[in-house]
Biopython code that builds the backbone (N, CA, C, O; Angstrom):
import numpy as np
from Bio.PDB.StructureBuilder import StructureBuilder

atoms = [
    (1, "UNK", "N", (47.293, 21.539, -10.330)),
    (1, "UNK", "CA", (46.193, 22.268, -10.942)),
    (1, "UNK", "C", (46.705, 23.245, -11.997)),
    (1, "UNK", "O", (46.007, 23.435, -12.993)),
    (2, "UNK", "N", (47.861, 23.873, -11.857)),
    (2, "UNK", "CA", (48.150, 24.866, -12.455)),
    (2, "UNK", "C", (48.841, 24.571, -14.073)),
    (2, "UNK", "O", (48.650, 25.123, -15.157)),
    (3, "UNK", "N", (49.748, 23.394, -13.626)),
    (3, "UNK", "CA", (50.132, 21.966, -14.909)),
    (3, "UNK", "C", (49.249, 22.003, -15.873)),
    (3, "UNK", "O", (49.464, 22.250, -17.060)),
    (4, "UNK", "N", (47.684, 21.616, -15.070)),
    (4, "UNK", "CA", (46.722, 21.222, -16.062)),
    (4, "UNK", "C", (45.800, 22.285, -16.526)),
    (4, "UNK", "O", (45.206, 22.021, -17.572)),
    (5, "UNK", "N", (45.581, 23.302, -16.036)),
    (5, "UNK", "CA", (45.321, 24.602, -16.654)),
    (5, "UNK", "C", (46.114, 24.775, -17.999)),
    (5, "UNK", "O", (45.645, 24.893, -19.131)),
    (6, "UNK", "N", (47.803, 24.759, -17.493)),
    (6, "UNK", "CA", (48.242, 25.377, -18.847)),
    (6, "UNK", "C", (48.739, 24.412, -19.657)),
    (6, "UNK", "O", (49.629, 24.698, -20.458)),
    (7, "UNK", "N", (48.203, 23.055, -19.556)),
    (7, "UNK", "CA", (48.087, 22.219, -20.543)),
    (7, "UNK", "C", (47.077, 22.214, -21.653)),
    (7, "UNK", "O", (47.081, 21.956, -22.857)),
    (8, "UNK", "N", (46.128, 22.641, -20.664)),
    (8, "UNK", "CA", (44.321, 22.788, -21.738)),
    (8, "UNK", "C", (44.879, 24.200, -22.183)),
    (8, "UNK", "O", (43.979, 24.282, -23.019)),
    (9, "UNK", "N", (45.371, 25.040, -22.310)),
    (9, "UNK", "CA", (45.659, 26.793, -22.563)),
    (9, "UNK", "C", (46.880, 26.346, -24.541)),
    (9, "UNK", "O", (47.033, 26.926, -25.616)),
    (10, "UNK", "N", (47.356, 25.109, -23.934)),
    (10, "UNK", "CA", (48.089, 24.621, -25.051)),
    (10, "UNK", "C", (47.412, 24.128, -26.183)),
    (10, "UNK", "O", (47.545, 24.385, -27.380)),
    (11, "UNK", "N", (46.544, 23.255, -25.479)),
    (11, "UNK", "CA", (45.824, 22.672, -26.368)),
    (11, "UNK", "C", (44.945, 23.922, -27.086)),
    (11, "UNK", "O", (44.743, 24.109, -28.286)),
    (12, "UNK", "N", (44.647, 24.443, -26.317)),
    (12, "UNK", "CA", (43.353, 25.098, -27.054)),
    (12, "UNK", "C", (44.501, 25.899, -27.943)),
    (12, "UNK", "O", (44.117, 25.953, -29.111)),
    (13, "UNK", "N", (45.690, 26.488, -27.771)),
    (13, "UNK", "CA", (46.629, 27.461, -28.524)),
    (13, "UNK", "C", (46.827, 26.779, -30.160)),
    (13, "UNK", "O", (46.857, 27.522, -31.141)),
    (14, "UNK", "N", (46.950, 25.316, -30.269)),
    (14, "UNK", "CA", (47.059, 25.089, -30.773)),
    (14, "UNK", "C", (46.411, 24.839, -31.484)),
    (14, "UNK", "O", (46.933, 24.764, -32.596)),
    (15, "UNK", "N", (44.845, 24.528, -31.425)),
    (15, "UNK", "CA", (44.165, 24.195, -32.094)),
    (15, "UNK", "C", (43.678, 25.571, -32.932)),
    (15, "UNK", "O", (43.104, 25.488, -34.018)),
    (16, "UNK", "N", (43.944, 26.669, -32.367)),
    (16, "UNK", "CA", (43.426, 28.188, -33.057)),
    (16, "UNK", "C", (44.611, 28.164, -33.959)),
    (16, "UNK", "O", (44.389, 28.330, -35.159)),
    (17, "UNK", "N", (45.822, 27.984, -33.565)),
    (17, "UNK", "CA", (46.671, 28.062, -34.856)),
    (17, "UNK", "C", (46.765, 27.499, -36.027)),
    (17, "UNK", "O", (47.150, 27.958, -37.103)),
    (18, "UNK", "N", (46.234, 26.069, -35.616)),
    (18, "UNK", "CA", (46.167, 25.248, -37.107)),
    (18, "UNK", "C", (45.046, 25.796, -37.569)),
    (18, "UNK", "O", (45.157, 26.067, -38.765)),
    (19, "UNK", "N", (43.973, 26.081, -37.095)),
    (19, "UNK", "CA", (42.635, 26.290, -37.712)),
    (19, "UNK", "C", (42.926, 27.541, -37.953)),
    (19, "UNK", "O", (42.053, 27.738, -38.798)),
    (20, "UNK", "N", (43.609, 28.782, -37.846)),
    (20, "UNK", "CA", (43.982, 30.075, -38.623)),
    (20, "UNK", "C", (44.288, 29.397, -40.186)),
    (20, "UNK", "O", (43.816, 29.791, -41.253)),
    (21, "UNK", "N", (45.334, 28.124, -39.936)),
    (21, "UNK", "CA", (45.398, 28.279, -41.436)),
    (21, "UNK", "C", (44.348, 28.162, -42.542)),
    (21, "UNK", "O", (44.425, 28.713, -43.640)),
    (22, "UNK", "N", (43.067, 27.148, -41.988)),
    (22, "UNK", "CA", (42.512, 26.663, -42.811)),
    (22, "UNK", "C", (41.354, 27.842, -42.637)),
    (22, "UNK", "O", (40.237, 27.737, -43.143)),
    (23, "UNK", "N", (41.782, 28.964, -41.856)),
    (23, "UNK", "CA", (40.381, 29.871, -42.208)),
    (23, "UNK", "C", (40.407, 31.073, -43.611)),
    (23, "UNK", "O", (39.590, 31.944, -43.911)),
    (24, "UNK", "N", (41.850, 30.620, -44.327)),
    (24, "UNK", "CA", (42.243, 31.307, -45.384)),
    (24, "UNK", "C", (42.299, 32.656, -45.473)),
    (24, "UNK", "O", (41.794, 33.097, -46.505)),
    (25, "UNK", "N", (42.739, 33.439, -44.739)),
    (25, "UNK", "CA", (42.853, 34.629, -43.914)),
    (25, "UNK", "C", (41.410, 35.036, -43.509)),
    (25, "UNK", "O", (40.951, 35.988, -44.140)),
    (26, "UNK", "N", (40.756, 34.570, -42.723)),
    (26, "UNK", "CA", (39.892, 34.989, -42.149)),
    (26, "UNK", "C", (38.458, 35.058, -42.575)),
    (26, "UNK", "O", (37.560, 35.632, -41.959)),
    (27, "UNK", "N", (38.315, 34.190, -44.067)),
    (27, "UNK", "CA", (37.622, 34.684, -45.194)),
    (27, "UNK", "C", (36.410, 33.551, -45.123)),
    (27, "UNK", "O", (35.354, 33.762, -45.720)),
    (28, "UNK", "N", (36.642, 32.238, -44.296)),
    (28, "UNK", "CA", (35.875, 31.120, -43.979)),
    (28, "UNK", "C", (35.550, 30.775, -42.864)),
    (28, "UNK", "O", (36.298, 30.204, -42.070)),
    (29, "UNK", "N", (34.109, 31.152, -42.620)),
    (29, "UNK", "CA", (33.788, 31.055, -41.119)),
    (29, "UNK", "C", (33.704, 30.548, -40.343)),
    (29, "UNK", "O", (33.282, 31.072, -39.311)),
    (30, "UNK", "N", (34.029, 29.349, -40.393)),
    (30, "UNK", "CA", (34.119, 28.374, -39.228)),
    (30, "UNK", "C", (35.439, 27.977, -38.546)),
    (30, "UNK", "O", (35.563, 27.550, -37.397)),
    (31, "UNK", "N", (36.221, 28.152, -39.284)),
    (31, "UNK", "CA", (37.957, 27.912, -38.941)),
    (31, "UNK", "C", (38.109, 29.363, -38.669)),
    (31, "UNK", "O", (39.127, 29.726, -38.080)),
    (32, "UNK", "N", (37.187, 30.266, -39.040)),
    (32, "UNK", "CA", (37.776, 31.587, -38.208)),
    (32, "UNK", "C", (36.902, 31.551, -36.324)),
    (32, "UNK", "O", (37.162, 32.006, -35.211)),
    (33, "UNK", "N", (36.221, 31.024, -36.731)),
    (33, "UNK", "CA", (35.349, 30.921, -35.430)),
    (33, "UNK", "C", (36.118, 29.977, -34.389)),
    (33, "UNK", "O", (36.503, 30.223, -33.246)),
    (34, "UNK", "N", (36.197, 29.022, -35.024)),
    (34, "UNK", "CA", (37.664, 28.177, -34.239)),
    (34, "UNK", "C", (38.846, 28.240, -33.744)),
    (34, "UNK", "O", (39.271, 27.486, -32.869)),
    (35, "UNK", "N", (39.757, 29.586, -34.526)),
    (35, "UNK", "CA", (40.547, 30.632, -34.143)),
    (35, "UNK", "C", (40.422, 31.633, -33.270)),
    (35, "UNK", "O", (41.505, 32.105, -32.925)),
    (36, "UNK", "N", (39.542, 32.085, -32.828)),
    (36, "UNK", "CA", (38.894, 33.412, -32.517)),
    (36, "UNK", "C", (38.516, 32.422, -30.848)),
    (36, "UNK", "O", (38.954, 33.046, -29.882)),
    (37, "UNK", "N", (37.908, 31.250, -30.509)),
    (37, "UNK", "CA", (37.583, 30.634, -29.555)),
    (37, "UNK", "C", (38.814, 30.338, -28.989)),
    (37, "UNK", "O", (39.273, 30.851, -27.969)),
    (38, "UNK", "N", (39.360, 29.448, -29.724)),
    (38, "UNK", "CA", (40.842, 29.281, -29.360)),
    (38, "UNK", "C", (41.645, 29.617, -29.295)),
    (38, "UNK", "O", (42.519, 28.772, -29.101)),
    (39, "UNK", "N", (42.074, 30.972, -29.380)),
    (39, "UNK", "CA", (42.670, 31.594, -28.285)),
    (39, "UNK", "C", (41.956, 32.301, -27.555)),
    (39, "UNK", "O", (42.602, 32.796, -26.631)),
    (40, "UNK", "N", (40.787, 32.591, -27.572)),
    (40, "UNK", "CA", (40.048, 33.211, -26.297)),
    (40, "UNK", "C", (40.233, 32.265, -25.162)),
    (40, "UNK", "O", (40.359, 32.627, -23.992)),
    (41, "UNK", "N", (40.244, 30.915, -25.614)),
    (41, "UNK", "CA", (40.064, 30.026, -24.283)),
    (41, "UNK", "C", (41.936, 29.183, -23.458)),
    (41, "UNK", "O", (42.330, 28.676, -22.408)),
    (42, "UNK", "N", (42.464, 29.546, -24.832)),
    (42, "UNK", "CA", (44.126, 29.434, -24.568)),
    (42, "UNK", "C", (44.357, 30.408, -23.655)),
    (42, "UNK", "O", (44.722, 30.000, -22.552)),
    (43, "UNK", "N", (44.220, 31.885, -23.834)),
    (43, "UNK", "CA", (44.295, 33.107, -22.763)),
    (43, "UNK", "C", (43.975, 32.850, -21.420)),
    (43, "UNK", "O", (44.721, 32.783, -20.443)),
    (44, "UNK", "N", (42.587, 32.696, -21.524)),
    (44, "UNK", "CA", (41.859, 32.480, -20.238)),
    (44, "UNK", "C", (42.382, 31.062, -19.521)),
    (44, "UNK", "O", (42.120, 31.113, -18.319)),
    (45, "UNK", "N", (42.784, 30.300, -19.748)),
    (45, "UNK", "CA", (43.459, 29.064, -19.237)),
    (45, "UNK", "C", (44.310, 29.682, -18.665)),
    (45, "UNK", "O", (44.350, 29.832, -17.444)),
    (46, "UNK", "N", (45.255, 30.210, -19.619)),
    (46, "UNK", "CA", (46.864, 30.952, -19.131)),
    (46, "UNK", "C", (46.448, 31.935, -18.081)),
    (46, "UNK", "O", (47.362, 32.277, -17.331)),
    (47, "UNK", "N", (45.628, 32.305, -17.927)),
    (47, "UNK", "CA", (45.422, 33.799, -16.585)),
    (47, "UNK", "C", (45.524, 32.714, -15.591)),
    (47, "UNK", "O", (46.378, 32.604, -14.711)),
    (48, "UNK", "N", (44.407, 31.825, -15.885)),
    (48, "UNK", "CA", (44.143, 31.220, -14.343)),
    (48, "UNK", "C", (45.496, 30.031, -13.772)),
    (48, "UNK", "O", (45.810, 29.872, -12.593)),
    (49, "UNK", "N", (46.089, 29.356, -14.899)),
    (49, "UNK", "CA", (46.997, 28.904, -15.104)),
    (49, "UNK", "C", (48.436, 29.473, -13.958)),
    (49, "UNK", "O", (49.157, 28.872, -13.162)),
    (50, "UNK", "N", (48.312, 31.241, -14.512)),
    (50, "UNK", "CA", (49.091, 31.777, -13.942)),
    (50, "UNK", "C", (49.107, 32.359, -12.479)),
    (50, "UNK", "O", (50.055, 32.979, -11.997)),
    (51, "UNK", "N", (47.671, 32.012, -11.705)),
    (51, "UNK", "CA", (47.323, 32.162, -10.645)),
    (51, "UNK", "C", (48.397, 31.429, -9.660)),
    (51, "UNK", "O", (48.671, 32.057, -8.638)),
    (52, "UNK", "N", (48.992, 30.253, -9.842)),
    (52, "UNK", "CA", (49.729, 29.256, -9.354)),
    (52, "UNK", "C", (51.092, 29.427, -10.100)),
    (52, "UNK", "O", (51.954, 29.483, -9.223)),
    (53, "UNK", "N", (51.662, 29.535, -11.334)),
    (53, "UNK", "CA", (52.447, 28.999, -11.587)),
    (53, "UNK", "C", (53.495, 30.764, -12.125)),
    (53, "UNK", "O", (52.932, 31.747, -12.608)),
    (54, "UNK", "N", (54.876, 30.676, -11.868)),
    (54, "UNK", "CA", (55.339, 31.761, -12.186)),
    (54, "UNK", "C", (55.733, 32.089, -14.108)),
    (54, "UNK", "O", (56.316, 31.404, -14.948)),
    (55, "UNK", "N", (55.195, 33.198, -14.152)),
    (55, "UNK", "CA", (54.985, 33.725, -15.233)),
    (55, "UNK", "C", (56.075, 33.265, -16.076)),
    (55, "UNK", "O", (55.614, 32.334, -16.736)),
    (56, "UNK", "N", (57.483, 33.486, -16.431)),
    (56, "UNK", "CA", (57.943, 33.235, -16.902)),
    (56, "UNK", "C", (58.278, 31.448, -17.241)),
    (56, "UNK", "O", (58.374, 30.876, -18.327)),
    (57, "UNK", "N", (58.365, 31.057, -16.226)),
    (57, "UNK", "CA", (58.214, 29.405, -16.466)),
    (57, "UNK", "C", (56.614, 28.841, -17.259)),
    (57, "UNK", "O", (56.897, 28.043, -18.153)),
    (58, "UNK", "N", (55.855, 28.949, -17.202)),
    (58, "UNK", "CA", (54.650, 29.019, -17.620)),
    (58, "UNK", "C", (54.524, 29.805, -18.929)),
    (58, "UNK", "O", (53.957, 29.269, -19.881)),
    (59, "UNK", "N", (55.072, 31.177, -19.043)),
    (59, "UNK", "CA", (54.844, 31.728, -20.356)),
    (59, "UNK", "C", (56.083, 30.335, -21.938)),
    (59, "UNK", "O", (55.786, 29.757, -22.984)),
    (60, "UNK", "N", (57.152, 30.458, -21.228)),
    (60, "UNK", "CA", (58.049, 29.560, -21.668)),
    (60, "UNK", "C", (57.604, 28.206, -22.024)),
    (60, "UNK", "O", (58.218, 27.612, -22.911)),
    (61, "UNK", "N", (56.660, 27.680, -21.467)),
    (61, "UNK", "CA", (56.489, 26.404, -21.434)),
    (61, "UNK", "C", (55.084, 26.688, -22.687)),
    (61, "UNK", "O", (55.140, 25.968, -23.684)),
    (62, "UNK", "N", (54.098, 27.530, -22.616)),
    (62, "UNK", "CA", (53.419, 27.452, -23.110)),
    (62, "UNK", "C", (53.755, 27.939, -24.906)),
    (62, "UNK", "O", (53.061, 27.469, -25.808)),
    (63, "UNK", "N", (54.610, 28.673, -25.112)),
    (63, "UNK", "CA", (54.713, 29.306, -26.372)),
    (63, "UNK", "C", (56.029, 28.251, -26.614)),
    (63, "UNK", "O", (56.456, 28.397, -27.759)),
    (64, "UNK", "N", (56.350, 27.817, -26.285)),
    (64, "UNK", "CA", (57.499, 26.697, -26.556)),
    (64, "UNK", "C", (56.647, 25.050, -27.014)),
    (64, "UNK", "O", (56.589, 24.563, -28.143)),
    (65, "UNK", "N", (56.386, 24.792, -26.434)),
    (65, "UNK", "CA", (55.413, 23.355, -26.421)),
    (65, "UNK", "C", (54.648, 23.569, -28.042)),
    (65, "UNK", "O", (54.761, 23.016, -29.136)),
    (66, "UNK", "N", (53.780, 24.767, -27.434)),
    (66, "UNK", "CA", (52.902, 25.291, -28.833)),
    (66, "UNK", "C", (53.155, 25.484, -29.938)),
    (66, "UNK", "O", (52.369, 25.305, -30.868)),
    (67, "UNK", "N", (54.962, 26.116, -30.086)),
    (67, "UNK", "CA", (55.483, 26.118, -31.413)),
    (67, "UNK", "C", (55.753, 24.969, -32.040)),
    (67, "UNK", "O", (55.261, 24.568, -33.095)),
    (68, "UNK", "N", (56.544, 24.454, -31.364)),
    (68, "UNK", "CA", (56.992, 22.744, -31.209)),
    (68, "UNK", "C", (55.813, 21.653, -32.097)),
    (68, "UNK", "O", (55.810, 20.812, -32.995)),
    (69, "UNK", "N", (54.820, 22.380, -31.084)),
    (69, "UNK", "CA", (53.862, 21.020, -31.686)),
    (69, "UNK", "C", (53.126, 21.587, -33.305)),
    (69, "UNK", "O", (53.004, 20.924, -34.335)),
    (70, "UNK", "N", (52.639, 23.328, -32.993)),
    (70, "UNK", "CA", (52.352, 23.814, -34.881)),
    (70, "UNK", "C", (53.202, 23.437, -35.749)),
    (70, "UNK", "O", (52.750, 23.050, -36.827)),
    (71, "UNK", "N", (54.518, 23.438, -35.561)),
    (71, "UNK", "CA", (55.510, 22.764, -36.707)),
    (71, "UNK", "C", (55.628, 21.398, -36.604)),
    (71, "UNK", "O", (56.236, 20.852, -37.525)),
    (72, "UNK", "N", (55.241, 20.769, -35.798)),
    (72, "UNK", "CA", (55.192, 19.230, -36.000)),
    (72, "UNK", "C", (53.950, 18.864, -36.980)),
    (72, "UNK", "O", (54.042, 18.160, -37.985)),
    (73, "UNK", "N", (52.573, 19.581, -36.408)),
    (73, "UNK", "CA", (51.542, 19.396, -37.216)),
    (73, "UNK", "C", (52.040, 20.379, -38.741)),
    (73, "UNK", "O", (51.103, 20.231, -39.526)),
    (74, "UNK", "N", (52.771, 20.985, -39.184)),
    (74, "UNK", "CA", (52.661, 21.637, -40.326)),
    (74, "UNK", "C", (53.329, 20.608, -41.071)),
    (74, "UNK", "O", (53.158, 20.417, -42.275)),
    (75, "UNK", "N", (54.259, 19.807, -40.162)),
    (75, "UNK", "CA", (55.402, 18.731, -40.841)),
    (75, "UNK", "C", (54.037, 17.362, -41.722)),
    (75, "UNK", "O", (53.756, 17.042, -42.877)),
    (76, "UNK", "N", (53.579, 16.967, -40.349)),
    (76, "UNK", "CA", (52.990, 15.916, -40.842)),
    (76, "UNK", "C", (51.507, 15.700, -41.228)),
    (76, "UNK", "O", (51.070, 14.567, -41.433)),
    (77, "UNK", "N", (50.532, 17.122, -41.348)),
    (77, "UNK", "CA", (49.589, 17.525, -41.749)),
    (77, "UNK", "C", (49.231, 18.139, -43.108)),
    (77, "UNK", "O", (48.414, 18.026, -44.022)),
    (78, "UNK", "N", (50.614, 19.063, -42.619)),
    (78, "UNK", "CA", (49.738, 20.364, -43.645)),
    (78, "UNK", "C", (50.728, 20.629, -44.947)),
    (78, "UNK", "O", (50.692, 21.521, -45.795)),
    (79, "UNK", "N", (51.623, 19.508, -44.773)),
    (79, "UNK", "CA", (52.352, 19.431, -46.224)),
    (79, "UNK", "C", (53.541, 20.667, -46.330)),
    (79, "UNK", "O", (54.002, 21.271, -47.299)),
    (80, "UNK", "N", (53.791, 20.740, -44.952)),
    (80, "UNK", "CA", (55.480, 21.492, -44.655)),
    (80, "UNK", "C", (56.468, 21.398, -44.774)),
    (80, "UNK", "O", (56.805, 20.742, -43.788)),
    (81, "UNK", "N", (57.383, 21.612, -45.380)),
    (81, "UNK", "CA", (58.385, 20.599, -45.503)),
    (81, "UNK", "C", (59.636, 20.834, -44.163)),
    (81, "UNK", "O", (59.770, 21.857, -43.491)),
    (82, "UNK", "N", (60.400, 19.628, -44.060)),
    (82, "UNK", "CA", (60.794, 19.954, -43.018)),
    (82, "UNK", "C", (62.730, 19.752, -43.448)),
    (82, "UNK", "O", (63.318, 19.147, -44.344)),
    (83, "UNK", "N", (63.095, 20.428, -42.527)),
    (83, "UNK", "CA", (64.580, 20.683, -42.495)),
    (83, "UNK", "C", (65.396, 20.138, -41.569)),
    (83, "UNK", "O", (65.008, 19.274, -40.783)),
    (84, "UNK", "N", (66.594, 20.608, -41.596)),
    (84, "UNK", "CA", (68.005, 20.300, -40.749)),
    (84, "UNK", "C", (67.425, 21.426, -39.661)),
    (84, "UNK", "O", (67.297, 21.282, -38.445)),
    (85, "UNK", "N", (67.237, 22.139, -40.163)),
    (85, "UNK", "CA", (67.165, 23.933, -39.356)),
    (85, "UNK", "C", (65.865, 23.720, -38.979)),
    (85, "UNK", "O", (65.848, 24.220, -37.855)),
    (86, "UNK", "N", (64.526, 23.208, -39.244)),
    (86, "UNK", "CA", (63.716, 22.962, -38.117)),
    (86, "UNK", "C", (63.734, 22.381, -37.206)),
    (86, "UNK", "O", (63.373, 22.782, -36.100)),
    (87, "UNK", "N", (64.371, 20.777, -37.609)),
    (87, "UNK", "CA", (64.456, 20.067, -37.008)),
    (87, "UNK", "C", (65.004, 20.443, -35.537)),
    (87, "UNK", "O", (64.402, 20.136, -34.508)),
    (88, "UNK", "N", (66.474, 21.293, -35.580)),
    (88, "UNK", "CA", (67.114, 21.660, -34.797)),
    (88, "UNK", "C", (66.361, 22.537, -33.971)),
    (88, "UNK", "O", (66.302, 22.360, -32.754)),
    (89, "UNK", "N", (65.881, 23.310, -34.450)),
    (89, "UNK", "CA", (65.097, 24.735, -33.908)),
    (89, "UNK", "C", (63.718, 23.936, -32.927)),
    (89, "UNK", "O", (63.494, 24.613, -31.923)),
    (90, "UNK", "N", (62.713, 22.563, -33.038)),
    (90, "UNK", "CA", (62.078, 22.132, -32.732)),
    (90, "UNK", "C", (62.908, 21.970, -31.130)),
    (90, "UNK", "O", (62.731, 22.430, -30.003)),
    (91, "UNK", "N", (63.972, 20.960, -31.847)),
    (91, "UNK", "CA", (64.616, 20.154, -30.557)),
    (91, "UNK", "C", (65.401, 21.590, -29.712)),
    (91, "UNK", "O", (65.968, 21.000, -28.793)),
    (92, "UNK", "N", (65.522, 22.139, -29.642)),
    (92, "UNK", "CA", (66.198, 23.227, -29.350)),
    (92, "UNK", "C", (65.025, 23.965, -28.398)),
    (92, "UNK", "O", (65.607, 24.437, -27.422)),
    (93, "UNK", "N", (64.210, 24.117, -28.360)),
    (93, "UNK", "CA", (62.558, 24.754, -28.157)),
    (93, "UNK", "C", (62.402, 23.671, -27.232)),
    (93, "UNK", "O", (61.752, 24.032, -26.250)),
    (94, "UNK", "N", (62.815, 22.306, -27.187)),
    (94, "UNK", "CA", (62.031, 21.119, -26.391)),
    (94, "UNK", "C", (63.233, 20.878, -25.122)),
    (94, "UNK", "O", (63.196, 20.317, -24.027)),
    (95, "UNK", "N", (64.285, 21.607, -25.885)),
    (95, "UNK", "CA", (65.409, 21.012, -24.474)),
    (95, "UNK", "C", (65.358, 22.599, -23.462)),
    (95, "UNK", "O", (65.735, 22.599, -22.290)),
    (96, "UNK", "N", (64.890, 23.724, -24.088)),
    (96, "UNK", "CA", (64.466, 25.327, -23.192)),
    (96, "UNK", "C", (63.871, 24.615, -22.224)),
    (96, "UNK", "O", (64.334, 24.420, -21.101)),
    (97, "UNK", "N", (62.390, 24.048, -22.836)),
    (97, "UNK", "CA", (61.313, 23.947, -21.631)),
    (97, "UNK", "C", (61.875, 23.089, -20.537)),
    (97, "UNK", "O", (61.753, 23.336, -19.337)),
    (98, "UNK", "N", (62.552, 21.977, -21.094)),
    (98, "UNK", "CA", (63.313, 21.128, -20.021)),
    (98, "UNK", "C", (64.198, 21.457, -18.938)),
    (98, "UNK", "O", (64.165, 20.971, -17.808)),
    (99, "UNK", "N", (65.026, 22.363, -19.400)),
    (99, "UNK", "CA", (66.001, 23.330, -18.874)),
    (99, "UNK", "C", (65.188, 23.556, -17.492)),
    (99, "UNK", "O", (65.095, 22.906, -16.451)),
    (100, "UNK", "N", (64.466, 25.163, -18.110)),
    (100, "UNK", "CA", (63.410, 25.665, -17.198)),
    (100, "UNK", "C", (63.174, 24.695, -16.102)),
    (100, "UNK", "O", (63.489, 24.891, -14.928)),
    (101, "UNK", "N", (62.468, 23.402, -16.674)),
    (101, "UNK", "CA", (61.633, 22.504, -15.536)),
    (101, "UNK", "C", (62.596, 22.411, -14.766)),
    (101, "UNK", "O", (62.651, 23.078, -13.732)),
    (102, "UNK", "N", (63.609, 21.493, -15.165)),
    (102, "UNK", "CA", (64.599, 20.820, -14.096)),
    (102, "UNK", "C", (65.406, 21.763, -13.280)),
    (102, "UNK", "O", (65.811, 21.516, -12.144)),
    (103, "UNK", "N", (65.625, 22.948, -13.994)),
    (103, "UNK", "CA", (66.439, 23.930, -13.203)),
    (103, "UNK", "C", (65.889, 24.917, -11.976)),
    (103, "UNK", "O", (66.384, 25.932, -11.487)),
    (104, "UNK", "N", (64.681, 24.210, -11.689)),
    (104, "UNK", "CA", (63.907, 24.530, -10.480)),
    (104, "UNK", "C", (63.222, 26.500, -10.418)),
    (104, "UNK", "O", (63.037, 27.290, -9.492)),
    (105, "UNK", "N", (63.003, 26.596, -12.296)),
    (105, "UNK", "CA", (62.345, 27.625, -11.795)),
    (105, "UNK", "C", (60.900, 28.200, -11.960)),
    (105, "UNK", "O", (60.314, 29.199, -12.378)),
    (106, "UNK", "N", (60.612, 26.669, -11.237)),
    (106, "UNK", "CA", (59.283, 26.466, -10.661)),
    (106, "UNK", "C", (59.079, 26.647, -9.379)),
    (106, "UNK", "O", (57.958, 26.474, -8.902)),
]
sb = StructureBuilder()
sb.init_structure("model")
sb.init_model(0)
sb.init_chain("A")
sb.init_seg("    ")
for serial, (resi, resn, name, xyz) in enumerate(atoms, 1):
    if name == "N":
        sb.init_residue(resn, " ", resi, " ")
    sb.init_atom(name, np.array(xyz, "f"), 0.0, 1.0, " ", f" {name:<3s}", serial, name[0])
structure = sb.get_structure()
């Protein structure tokens, strides 16, 4: 249960971040409204999320995954360009969360 809490807490994280960009600082109302939901509902996932699951493994997993995936979508969306040094920094971010999992501090 707690998995899938802070899976939907991701999703929704992410979707407020891409849609920050396209709300052009705040100036277009519907991608700000989309921002403003999404993370209201990323938060609230993560509380209940965190009812079950320990904070730091869970905080890790969620701001890790989330970065991971905004720079993937900036790569192949939003006309980002991508690097040696993201690249690394992505995979680097994807082998933490792994760490965490397998190293039982769940």
């Amino acid at each position: 249960m707690g998995y899938g809490l802070l899976a939907g807490a991701i999703a929704a994280e992410i979707l407020a971040t891409t849609s920050m960009k396209y709300s052009d600082g705040f100036s277009k109302l519907w991608p700000s409204l989309v921002t403003g939901a999404g993370y209201l509902i990323a938060f609230a996932l993560l509380a209940q999320a965190l009812k079950t699951l320990q904070v730091g493994t869970a905080y890790a997993i969620w701001s890790g995954v989330g970065t991971a995936a905004v720079a993937t979508i900036g790569v192949l969306f939003l006309g980002e360009t991508l690097s040696l040094a993201k690249v690394a920094g992505i995979l680097l971010i994807v082998a933490g969360v792994a760490v965490l999992n397998l190293g039982g501090a769940h």
